[in-house]
C-alpha positions as CSV (number, residue, x, y, z in Angstrom):
1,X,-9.5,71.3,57.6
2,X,-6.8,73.3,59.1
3,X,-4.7,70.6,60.7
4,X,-4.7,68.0,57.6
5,X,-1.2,69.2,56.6
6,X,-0.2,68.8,60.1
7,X,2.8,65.8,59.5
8,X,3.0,64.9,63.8
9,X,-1.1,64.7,63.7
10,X,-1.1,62.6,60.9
11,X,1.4,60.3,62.3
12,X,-0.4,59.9,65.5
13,X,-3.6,59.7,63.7
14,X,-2.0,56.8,61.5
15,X,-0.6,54.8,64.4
16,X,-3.9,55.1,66.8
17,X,-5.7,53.8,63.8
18,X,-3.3,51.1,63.7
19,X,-3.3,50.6,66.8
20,X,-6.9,50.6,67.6
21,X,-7.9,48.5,64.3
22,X,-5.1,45.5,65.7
23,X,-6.3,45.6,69.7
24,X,-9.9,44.7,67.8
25,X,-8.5,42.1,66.2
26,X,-6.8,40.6,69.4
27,X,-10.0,40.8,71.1
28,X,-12.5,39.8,68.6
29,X,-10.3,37.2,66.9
30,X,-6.6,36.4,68.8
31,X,-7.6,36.3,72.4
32,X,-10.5,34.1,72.4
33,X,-8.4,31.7,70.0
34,X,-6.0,31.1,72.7
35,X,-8.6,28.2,74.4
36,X,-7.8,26.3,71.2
37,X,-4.2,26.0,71.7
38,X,-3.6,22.8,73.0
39,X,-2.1,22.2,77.0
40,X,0.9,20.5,75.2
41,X,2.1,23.4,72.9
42,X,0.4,26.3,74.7
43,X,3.5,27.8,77.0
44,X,6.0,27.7,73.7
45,X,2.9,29.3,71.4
46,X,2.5,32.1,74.3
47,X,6.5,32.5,74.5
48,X,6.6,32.9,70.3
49,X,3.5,35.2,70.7
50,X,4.7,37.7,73.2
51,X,8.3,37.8,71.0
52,X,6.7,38.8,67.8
53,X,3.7,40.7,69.4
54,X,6.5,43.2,70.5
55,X,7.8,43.6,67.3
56,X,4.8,44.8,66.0
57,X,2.9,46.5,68.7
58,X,6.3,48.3,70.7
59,X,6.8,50.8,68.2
60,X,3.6,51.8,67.0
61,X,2.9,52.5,70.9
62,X,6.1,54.4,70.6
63,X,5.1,56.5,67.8
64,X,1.9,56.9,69.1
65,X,3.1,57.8,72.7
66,X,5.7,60.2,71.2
67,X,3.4,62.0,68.7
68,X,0.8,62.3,71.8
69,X,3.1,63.9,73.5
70,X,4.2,66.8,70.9
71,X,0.6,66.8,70.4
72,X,-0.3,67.7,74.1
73,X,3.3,70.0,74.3
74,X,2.1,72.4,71.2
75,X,-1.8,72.3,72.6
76,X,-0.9,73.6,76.1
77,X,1.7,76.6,73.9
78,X,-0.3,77.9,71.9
79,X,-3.9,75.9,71.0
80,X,-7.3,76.8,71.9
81,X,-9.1,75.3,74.5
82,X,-11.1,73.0,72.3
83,X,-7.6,71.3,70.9
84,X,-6.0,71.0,74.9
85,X,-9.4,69.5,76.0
86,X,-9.3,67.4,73.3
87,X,-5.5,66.4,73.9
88,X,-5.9,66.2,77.7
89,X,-8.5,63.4,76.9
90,X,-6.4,61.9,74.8
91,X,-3.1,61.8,76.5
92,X,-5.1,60.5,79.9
93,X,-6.9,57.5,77.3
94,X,-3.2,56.6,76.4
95,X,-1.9,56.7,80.2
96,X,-5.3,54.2,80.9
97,X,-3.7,52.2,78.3
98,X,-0.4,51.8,79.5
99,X,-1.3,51.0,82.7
100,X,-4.0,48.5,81.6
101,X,-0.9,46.6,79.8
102,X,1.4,47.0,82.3
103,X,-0.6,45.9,85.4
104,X,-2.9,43.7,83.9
105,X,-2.2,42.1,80.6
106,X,1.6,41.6,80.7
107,X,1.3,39.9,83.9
108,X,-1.7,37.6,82.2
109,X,0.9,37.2,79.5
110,X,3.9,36.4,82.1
111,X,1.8,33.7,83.8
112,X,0.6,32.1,80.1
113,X,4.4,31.5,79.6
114,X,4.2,28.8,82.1
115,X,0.9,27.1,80.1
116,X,-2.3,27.1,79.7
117,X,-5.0,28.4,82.4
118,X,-8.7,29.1,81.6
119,X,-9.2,31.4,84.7
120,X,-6.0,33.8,82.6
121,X,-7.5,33.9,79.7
122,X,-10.5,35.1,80.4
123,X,-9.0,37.6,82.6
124,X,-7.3,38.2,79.6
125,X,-10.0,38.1,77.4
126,X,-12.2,40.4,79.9
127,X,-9.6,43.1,80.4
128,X,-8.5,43.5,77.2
129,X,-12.1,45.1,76.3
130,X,-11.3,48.5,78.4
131,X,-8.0,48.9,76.0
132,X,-10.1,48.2,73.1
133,X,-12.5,50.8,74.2
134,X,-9.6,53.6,75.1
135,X,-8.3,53.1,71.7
136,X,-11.3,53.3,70.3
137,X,-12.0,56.9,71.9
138,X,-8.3,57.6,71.1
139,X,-9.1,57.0,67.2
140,X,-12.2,58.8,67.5
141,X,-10.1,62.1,69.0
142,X,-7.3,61.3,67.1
143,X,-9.9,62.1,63.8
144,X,-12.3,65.2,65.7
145,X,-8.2,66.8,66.0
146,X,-7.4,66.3,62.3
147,X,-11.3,67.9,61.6
């Protein structure tokens, strides 16, 4: 296992993991919870969610993002083509991901601020299974890299 010392692998192997094991939980567990929050309490729930979501999910994304990208840097320098196929894949998963938040769930999570609406969360609910399955490739290349 040459890379197993490898401190920036590691760390990106550690956050995806993270990462990948906490978007499971959102989809199998937190999203589909939100039909239970009650119309009366449901915008202020939302607000506190999205405040201390952030602090948990920003910087692992940050670490993850960053660590992909010295990842990618040192593939494309000097790795063999195994290890820049494997970190192109990668790197484009994490884009998918990025843009899934950014385009779709954010703004589901924008308009639950305002209350509660069935059609959102299932949109919510329905869309958050294409991150689940990026991070779940992500974790699965983050490991084939370390092996």
């Amino acid at each position: 296992m040459p890379f197993v010392n490898d401190p920036i692998l590691l760390i990106h192997l550690m956050a995806t993991t993270f990462l990948t094991g906490l978007i499971w939980f959102v989809q199998v567990a937190h999203y589909p919870l939100l039909h239970q929050v009650g119309p009366e309490s449901f915008a202020a729930y939302e607000r506190k969610h999205i405040r201390r979501t952030t602090w948990i999910v920003v910087p692992a994304m940050l670490v993850e993002a960053a660590t992909a990208g010295l990842l990618v840097y040192r593939a494309f320098r000097a790795g063999p083509p195994d290890l820049i196929f494997l970190n192109s894949i990668a790197v484009a998963l994490l884009l998918g991901i990025w843009l899934s938040t950014a385009i779709v769930q954010a703004p589901c999570h924008r308009q639950l601020e305002n209350g509660y609406d069935e059609r959102v969360v299932n949109q919510l609910v329905l869309s958050n299974w294409l991150r689940a399955g990026m991070w779940t490739v992500r974790c699965a290349l983050a490991v084939a890299m370390i092996l």
